[in-house]
TORKOL-4160 file (C-alpha; in steps of 0.2 Angstrom, whole numbers, padded with zeros to 4 digits, m for minus):
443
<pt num="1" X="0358" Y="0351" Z="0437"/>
<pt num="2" X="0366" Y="0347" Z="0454"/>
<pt num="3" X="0352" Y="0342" Z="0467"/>
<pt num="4" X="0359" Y="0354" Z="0480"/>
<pt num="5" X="0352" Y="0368" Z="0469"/>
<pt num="6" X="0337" Y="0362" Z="0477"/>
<pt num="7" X="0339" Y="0369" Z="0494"/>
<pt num="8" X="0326" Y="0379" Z="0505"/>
<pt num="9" X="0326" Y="0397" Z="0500"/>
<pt num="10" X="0337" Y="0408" Z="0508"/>
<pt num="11" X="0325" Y="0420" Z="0510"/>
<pt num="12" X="0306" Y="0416" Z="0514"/>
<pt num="13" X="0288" Y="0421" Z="0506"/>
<pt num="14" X="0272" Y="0421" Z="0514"/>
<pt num="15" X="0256" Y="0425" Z="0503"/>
<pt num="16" X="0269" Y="0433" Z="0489"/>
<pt num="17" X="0274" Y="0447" Z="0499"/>
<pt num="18" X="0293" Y="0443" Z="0511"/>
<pt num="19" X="0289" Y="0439" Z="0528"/>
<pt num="20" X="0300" Y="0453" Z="0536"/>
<pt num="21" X="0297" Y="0467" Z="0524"/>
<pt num="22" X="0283" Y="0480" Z="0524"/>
<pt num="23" X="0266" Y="0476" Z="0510"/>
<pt num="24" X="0271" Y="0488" Z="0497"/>
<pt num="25" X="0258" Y="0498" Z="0491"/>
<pt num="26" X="0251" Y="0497" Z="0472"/>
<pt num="27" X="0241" Y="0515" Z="0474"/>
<pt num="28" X="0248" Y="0534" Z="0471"/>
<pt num="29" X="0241" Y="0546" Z="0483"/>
<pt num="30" X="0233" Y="0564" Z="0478"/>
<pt num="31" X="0229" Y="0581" Z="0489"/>
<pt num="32" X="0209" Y="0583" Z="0487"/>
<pt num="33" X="0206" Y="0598" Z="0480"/>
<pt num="34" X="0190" Y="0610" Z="0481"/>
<pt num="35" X="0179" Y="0611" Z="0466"/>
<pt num="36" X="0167" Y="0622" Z="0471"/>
<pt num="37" X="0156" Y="0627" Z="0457"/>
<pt num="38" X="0162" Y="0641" Z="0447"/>
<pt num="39" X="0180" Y="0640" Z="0452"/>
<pt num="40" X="0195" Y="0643" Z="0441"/>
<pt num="41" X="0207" Y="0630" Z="0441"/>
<pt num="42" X="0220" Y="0642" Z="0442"/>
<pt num="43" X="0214" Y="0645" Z="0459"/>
<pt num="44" X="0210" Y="0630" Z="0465"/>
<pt num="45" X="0213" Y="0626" Z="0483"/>
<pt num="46" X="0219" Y="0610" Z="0493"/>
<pt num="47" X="0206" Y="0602" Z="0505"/>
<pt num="48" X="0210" Y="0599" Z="0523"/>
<pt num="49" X="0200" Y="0582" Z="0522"/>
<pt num="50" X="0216" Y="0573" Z="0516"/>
<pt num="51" X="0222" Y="0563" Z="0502"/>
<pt num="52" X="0215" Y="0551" Z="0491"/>
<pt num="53" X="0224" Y="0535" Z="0487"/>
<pt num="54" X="0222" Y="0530" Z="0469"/>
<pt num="55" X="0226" Y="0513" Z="0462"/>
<pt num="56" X="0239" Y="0514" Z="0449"/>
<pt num="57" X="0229" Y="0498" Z="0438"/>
<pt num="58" X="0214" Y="0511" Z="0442"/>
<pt num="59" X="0219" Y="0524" Z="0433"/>
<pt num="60" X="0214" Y="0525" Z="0415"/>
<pt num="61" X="0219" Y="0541" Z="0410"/>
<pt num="62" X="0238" Y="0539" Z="0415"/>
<pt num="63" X="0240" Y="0520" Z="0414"/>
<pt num="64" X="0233" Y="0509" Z="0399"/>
<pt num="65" X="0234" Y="0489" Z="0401"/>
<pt num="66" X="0226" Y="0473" Z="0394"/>
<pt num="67" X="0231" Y="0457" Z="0392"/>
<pt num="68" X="0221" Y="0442" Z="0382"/>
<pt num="69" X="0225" Y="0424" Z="0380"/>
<pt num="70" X="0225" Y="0428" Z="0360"/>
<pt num="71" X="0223" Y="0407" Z="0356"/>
<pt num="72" X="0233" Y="0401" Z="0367"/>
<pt num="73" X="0222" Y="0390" Z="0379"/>
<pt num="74" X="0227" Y="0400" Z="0394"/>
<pt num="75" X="0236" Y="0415" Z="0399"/>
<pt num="76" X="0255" Y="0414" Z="0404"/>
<pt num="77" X="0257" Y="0435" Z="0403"/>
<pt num="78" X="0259" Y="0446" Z="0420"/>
<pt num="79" X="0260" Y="0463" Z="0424"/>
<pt num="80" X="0261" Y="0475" Z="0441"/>
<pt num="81" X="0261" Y="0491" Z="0447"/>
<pt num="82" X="0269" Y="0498" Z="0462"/>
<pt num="83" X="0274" Y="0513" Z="0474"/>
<pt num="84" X="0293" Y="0506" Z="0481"/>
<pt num="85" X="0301" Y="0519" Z="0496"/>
<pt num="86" X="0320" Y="0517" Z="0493"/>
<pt num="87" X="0330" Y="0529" Z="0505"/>
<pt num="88" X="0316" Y="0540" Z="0506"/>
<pt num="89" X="0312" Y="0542" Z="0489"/>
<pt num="90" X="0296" Y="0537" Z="0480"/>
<pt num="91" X="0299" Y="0528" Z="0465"/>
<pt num="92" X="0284" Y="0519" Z="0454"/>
<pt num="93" X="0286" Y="0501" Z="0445"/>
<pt num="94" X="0279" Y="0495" Z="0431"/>
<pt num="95" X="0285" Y="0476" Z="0427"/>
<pt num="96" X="0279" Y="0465" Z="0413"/>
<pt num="97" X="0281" Y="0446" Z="0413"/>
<pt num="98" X="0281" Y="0432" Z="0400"/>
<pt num="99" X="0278" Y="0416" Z="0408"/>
<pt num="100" X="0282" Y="0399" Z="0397"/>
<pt num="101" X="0282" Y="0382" Z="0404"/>
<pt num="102" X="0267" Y="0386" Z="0415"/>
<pt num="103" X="0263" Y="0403" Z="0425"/>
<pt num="104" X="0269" Y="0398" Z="0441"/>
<pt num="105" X="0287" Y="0410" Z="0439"/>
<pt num="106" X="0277" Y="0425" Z="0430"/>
<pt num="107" X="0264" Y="0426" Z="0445"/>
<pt num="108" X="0279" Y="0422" Z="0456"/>
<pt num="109" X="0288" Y="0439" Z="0450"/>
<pt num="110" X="0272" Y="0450" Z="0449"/>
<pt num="111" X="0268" Y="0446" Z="0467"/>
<pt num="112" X="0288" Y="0449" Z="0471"/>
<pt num="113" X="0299" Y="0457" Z="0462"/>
<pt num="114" X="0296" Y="0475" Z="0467"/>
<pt num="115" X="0297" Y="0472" Z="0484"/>
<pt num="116" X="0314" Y="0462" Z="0479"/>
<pt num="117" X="0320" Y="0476" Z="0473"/>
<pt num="118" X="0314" Y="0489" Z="0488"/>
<pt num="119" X="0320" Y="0479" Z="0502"/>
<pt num="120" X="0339" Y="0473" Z="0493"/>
<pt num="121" X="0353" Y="0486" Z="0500"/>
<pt num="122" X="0372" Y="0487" Z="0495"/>
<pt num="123" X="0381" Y="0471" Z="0501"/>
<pt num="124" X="0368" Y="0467" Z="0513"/>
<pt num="125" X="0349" Y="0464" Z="0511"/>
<pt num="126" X="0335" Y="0461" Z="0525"/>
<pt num="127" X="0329" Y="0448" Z="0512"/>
<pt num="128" X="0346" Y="0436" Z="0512"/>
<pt num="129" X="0364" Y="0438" Z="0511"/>
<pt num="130" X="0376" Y="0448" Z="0503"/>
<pt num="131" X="0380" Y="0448" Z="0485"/>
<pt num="132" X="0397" Y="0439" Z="0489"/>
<pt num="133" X="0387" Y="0426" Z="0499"/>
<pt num="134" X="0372" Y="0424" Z="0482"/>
<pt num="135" X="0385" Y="0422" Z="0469"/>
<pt num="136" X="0395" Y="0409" Z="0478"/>
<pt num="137" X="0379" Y="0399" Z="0480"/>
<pt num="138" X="0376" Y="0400" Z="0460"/>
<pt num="139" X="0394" Y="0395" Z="0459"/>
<pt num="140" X="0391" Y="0382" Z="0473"/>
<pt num="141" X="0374" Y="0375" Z="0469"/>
<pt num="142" X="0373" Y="0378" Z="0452"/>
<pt num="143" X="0390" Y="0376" Z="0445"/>
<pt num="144" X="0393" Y="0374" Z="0426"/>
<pt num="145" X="0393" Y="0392" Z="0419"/>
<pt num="146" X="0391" Y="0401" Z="0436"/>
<pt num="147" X="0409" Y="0392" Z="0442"/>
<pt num="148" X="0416" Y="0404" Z="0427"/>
<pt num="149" X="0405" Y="0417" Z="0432"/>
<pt num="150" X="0410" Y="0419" Z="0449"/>
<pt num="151" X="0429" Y="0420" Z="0444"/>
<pt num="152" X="0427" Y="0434" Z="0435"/>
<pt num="153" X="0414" Y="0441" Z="0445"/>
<pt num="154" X="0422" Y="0459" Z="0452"/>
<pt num="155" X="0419" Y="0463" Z="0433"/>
<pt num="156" X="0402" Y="0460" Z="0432"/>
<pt num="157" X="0403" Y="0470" Z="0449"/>
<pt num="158" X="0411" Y="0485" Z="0443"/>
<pt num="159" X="0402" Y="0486" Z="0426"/>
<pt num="160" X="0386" Y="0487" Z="0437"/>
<pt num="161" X="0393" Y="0500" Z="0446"/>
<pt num="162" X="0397" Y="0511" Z="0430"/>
<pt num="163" X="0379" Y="0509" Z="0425"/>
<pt num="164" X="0374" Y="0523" Z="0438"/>
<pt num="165" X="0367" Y="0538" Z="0427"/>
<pt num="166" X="0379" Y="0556" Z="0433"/>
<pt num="167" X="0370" Y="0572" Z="0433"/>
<pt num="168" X="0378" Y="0587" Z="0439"/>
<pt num="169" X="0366" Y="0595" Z="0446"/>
<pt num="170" X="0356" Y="0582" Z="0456"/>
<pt num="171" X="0368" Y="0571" Z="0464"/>
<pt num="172" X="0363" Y="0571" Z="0479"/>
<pt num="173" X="0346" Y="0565" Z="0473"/>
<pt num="174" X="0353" Y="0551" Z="0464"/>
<pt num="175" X="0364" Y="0547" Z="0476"/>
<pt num="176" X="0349" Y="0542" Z="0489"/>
<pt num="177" X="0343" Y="0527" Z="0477"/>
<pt num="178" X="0355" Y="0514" Z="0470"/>
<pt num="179" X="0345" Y="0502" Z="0458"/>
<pt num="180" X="0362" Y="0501" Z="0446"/>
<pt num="181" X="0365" Y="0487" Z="0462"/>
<pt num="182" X="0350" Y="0483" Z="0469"/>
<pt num="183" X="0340" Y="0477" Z="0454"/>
<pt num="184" X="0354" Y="0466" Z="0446"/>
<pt num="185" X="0357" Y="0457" Z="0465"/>
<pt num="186" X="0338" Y="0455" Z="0469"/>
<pt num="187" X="0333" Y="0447" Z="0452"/>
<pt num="188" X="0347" Y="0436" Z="0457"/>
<pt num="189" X="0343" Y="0432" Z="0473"/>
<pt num="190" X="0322" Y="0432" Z="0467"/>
<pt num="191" X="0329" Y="0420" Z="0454"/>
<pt num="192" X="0339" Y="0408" Z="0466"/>
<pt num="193" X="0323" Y="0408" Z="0477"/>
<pt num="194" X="0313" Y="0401" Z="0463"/>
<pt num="195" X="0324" Y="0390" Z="0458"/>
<pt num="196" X="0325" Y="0382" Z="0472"/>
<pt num="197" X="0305" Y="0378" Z="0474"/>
<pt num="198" X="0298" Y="0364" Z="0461"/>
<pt num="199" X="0290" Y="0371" Z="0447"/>
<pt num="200" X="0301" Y="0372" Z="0431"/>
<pt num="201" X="0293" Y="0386" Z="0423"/>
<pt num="202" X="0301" Y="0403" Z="0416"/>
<pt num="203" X="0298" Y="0419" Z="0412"/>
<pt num="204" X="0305" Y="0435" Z="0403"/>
<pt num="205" X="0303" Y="0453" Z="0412"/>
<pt num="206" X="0304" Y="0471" Z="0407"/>
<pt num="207" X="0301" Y="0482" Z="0421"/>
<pt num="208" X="0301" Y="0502" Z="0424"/>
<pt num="209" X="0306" Y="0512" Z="0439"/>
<pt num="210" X="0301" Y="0532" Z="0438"/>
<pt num="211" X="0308" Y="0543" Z="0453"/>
<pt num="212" X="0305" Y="0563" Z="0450"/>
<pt num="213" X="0321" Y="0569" Z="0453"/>
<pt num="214" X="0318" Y="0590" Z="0451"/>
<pt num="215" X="0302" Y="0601" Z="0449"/>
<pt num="216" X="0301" Y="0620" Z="0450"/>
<pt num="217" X="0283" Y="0621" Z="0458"/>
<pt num="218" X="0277" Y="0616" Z="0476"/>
<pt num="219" X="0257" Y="0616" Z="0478"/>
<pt num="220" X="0253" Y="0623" Z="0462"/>
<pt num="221" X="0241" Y="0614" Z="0454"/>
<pt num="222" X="0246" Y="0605" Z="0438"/>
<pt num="223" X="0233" Y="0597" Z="0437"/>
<pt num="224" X="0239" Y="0589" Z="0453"/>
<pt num="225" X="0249" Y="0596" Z="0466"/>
<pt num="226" X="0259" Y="0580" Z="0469"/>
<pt num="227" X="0274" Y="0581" Z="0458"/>
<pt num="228" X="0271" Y="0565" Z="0449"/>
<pt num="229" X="0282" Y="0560" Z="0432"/>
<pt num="230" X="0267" Y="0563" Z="0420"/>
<pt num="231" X="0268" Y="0584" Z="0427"/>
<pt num="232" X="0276" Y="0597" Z="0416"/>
<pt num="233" X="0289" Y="0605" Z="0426"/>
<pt num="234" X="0296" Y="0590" Z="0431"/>
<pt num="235" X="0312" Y="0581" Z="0430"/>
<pt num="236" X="0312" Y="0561" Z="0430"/>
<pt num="237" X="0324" Y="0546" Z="0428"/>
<pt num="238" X="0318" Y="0533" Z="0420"/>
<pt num="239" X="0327" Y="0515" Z="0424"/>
<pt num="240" X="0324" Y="0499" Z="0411"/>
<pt num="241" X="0330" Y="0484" Z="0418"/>
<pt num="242" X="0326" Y="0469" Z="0406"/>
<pt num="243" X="0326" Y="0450" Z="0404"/>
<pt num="244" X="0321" Y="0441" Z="0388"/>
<pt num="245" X="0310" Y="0446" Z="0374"/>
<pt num="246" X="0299" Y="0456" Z="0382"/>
<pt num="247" X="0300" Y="0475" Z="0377"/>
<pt num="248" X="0301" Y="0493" Z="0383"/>
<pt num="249" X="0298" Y="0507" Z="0370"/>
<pt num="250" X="0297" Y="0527" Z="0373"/>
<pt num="251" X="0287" Y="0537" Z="0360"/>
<pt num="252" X="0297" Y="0555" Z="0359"/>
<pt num="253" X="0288" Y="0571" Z="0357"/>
<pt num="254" X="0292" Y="0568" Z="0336"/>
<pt num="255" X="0281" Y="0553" Z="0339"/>
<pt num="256" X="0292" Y="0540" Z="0333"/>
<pt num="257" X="0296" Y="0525" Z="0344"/>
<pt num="258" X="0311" Y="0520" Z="0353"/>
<pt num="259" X="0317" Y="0502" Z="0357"/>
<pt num="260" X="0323" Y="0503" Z="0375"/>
<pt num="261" X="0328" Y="0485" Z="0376"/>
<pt num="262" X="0335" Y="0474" Z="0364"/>
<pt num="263" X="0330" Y="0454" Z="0365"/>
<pt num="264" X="0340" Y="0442" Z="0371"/>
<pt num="265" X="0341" Y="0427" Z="0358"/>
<pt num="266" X="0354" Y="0415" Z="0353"/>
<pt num="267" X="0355" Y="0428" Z="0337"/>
<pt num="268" X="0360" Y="0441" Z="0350"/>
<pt num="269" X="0380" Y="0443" Z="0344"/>
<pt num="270" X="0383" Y="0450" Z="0363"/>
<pt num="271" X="0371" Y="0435" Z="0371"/>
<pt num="272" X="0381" Y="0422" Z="0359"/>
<pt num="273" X="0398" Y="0428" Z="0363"/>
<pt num="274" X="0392" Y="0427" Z="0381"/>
<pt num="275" X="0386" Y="0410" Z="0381"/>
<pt num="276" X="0400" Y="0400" Z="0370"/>
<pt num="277" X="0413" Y="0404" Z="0379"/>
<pt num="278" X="0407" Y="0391" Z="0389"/>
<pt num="279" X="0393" Y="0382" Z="0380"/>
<pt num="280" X="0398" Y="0382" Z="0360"/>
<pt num="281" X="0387" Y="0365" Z="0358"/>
<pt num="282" X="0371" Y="0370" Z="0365"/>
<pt num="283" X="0366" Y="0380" Z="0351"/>
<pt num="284" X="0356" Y="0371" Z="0337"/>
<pt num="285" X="0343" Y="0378" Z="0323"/>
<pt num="286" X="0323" Y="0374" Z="0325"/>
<pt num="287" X="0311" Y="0364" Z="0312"/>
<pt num="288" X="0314" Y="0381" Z="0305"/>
<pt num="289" X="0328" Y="0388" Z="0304"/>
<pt num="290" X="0328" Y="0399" Z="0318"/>
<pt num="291" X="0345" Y="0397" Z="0330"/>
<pt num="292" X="0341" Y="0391" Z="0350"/>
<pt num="293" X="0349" Y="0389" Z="0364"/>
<pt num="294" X="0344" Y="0372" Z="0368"/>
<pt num="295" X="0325" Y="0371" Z="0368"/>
<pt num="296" X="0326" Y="0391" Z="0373"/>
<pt num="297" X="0320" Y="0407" Z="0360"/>
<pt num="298" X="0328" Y="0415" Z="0377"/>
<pt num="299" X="0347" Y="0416" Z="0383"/>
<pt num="300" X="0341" Y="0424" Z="0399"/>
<pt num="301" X="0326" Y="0421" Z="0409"/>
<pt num="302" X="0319" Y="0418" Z="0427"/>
<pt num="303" X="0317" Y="0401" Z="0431"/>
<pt num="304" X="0322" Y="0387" Z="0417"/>
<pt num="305" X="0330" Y="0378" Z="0432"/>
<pt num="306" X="0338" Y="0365" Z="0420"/>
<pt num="307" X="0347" Y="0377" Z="0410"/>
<pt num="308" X="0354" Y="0387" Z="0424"/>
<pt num="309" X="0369" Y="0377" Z="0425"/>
<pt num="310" X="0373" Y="0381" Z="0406"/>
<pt num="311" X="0372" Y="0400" Z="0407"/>
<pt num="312" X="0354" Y="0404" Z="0407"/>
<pt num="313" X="0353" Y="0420" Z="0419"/>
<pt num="314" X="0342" Y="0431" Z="0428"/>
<pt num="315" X="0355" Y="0446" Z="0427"/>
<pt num="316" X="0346" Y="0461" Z="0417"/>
<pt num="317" X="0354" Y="0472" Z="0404"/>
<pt num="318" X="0350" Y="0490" Z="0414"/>
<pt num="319" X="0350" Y="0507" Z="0407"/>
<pt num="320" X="0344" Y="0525" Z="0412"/>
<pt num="321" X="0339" Y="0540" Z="0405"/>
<pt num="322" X="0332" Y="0557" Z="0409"/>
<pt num="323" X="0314" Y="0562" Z="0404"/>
<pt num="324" X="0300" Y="0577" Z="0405"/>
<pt num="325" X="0300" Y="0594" Z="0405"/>
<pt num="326" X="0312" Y="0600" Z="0391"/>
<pt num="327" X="0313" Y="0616" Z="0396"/>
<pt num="328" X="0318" Y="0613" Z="0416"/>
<pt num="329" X="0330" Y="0601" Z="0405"/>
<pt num="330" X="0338" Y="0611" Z="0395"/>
<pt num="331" X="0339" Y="0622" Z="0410"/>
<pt num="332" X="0346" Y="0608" Z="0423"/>
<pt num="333" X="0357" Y="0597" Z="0411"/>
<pt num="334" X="0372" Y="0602" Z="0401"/>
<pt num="335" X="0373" Y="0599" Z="0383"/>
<pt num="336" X="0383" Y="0583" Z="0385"/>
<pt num="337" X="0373" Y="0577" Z="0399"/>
<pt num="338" X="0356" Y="0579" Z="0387"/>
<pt num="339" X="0364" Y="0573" Z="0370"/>
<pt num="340" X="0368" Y="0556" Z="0381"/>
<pt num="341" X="0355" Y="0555" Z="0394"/>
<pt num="342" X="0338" Y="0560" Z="0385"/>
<pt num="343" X="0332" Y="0547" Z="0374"/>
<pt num="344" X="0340" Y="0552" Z="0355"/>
<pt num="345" X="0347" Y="0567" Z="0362"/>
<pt num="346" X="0329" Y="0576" Z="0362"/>
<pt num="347" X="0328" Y="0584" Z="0378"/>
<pt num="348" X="0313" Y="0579" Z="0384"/>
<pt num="349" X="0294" Y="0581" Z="0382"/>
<pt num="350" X="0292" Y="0562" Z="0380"/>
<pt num="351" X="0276" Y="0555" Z="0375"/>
<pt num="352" X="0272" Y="0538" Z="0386"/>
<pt num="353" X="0281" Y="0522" Z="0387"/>
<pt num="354" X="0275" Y="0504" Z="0381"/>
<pt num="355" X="0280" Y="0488" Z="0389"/>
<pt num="356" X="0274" Y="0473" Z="0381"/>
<pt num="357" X="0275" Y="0455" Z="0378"/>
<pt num="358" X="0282" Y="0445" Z="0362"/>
<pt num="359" X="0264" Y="0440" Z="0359"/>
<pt num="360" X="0263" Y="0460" Z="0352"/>
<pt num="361" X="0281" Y="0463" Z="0345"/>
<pt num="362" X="0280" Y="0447" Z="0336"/>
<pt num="363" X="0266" Y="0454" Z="0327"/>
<pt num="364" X="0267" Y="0474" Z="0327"/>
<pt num="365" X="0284" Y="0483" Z="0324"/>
<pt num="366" X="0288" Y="0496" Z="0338"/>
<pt num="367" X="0283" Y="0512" Z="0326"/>
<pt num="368" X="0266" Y="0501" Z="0323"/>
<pt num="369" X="0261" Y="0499" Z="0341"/>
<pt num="370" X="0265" Y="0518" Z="0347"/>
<pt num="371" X="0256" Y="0523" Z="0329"/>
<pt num="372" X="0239" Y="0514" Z="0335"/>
<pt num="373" X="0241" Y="0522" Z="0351"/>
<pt num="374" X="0242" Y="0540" Z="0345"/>
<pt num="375" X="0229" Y="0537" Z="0330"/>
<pt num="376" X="0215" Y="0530" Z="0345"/>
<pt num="377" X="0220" Y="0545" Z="0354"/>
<pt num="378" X="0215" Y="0556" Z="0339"/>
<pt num="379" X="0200" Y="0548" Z="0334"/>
<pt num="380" X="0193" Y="0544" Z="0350"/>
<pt num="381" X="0193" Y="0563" Z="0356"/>
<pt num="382" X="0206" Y="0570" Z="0369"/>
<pt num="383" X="0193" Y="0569" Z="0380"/>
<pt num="384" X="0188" Y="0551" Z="0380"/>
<pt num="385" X="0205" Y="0544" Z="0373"/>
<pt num="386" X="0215" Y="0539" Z="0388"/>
<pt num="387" X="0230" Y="0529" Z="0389"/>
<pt num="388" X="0218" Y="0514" Z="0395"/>
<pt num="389" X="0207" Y="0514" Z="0378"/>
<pt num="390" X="0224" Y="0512" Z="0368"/>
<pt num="391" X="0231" Y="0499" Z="0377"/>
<pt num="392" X="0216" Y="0489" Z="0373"/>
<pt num="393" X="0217" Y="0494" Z="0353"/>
<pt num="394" X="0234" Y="0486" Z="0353"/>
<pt num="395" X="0229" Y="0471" Z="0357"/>
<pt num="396" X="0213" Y="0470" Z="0349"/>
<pt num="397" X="0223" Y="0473" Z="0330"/>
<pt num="398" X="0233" Y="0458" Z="0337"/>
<pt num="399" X="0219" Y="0447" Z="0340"/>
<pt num="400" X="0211" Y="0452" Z="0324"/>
<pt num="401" X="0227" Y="0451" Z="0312"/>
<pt num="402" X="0230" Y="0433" Z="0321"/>
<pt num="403" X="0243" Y="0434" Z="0334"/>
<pt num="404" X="0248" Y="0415" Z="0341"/>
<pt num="405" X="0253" Y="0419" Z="0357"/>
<pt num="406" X="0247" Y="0428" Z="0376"/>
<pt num="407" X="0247" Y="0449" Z="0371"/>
<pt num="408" X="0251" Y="0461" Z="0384"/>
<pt num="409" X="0250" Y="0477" Z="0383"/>
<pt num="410" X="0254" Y="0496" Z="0398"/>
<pt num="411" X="0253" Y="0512" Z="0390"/>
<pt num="412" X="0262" Y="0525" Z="0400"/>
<pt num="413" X="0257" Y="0541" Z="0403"/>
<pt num="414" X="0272" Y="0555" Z="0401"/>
<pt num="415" X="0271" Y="0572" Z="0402"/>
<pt num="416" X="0272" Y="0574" Z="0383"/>
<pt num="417" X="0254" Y="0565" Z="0382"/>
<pt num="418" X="0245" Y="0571" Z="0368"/>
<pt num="419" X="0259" Y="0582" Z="0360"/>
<pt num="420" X="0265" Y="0572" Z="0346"/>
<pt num="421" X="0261" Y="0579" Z="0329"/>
<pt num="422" X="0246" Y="0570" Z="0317"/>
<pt num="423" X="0257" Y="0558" Z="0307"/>
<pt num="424" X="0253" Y="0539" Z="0305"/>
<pt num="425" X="0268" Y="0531" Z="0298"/>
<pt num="426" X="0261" Y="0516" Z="0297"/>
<pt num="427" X="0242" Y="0518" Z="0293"/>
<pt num="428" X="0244" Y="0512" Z="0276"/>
<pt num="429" X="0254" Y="0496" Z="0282"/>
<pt num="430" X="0242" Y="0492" Z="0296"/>
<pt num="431" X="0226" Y="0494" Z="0283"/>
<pt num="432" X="0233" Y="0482" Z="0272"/>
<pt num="433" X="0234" Y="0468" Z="0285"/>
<pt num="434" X="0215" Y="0471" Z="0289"/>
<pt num="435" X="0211" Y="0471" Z="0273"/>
<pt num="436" X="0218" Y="0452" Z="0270"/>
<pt num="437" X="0217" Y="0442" Z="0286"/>
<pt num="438" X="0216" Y="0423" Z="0282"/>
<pt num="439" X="0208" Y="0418" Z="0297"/>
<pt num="440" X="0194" Y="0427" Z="0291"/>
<pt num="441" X="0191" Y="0422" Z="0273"/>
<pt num="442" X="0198" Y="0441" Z="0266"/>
<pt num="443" X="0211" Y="0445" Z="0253"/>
């Protein structure tokens, strides 16, 4: 790695947040209702008092999250939750890291990814240059794979541009906030920014953005009269943008759990044929057997300063879909917009969303972990069984099963919450593991 990678920043931090942006905020805000005694709901009334601000980490009954050090001696995992303002639209963030090598890059991007991402325009950005300007320092500073990379960079240009979801009947909406652009350019720029500090840690990230794009009702009460993501009668898109082997999974209103992100490891055949063209020899096999890249499970990663040279890149695979209401999206959408927006062609009616660290998927299948979550929502009682109590299940089977590594688990309320229909598929598979756990003397 060339020493001049080692610059100052080209953009500065203060206390995590950027020195010349606004303190984003982590909270959702509410209209106080009257709850007079003996008042429908129906007919409930908005206060004039105000709002109320919520914390999104405080809010158990539409977000779950819990993170343990399993038996690791300390805890590498990160999370975050955020409110961004792009272009006047209100878009919430859910990001999970997986730090490795220390935590100093996973506490690094939970204290400033999201405003990254908020404060990054087209070409130009109040945080830095321009994304001709940050690719000819990769190309500069770094060199190696990122020389390559920058001659061929109008592809990688244009292919981010194609990611941009098309509806017909919202763009105008969409057209307000351009995350197909600002996401891959600030993780580049946030990365670049690390890199050029001391510590040589990593980390992976999975990371959510929700903006409501339609609803049919204006203060009606639903339970709420903020049109939120988690309401019926509402139309939202959901953004994935992901790095590593963390992972994002949506549970459809059939219950059955869909990988939104696939990992990227030298076994990857896209990530390998990415990588050799300019790296063939880096790749070896582990004491057992399993392929690396270098001393990397990971081919992409924030951080890992000596392996940026060699293609090891902050640039996140991206993807969008439409979720919620089925019936305003069966009424918005065409056929061929829902058969290739909506998640398996559904429609809609989503159940919630998990983000969660390898620590969990290297011990739970997807259909395992969105199974725990429903069966704790029907056992516990729909009254006491909120997003937060599954979270905490999830990773307590992983402790108990013995998990090696940090777990991390957010459970994310949709507006499908609840609606999936009373079918474990994996209850007998999960028995059997408690039943013979070695750590514990059973079998």
């Amino acid at each position: 790695m060339s020493s001049r990678f080692l610059s100052r920043p080209h953009s500065v931090y203060k206390h995590g947040l950027f020195s010349n942006h606004r303190h984003l905020s982590d909270s959702v805000v509410f209209t106080a209702v009257d709850r007079s005694p003996n008042l429908p709901l129906a007919t409930t009334q908005p206060l004039k008092q105000g709002k109320l601000r919520v914390p999104l980490l405080k809010s158990p009954s539409h977000l779950g999250h819990f993170t343990s050090r399993v038996n690791r001696p300390y805890n590498e995992d990160k999370y975050s939750a955020k409110v961004l303002n792009i272009n006047g639209q209100e878009i919430i963030n859910f990001n999970i890291f997986d730090g490795h090598g220390g935590d100093e890059c996973s506490t690094f991007l939970a204290e400033n990814l999201s405003a990254s991402v908020e404060a990054y325009a087209n070409g130009k950005s109040d945080i830095g240059e321009g994304k001709e300007e940050l690719v000819k320092k990769y190309a500069k500073n770094v060199g190696g794979y990122w020389k390559r990379w920058y001659k061929h960079r109008e592809k990688a240009f244009t292919a981010w541009n194609k990611n941009k979801i098309n509806l017909k009947h919202f763009e105008k909406e969409l057209e307000k906030v351009d995350l197909n652009l600002r996401i891959p350019l600030s993780y580049l720029a946030l990365d670049y920014d690390f890199c050029s500090s001391t510590p040589k840690s990593g980390s992976t990230c999975t990371s959510a953005f929700l903006q409501t794009i339609y609803t049919n009702q204006t203060l009606q009460f639903q339970p709420f009269y903020e049109n939120f993501y988690f309401n019926r009668k509402t139309i939202s898109l959901l953004t994935i943008a992901h790095i590593g082997d963390t992972r994002a999974i949506l549970v459809d209103k059939n219950g059955l759990a869909n990988g939104l992100t696939a990992d990227h490891h030298p076994l990857d055949p896209e990530e390998s044929q990415r990588l050799r063209r300019y790296a063939a020899n880096f790749f070896m096999a582990d004491s057992f057997g399993e392929e690396r890249f270098i001393a990397l499970a990971n081919t992409r990663a924030f951080g890992d300063v000596d392996y940026k040279e060699v293609g090891v890149t902050a640039e996140p695979d991206f993807a969008q879909f439409v979720i919620g209401d089925s019936h305003e999206i069966n009424t918005h959408l065409t056929d061929e917009e829902i058969k290739k927006y909506t998640v398996g062609g559904l429609g809609g009616d989503e159940c919630f969303l998990i983000l969660c660290s390898d620590g969990v998927t290297n011990v739970l299948t997807d259909q395992e972990i969105a199974d725990i979550v429903m069966t704790t929502y029907r056992m516990s009682g729909h009254s006491k069984a909120s997003p937060q109590k599954c979270a905490n299940e999830v990773v307590k089977f992983v402790e108990y099963v013995g998990g090696d590594d940090n777990a991390t688990v957010l459970v994310v309320r949709l507006n499908g919450w609840g609606q999936w229909p009373n079918i474990d598929r994996t209850g007998e598979l999960r028995q059997s593991r408690l039943d013979y756990n070695p750590r514990r003397g059973s079998g």
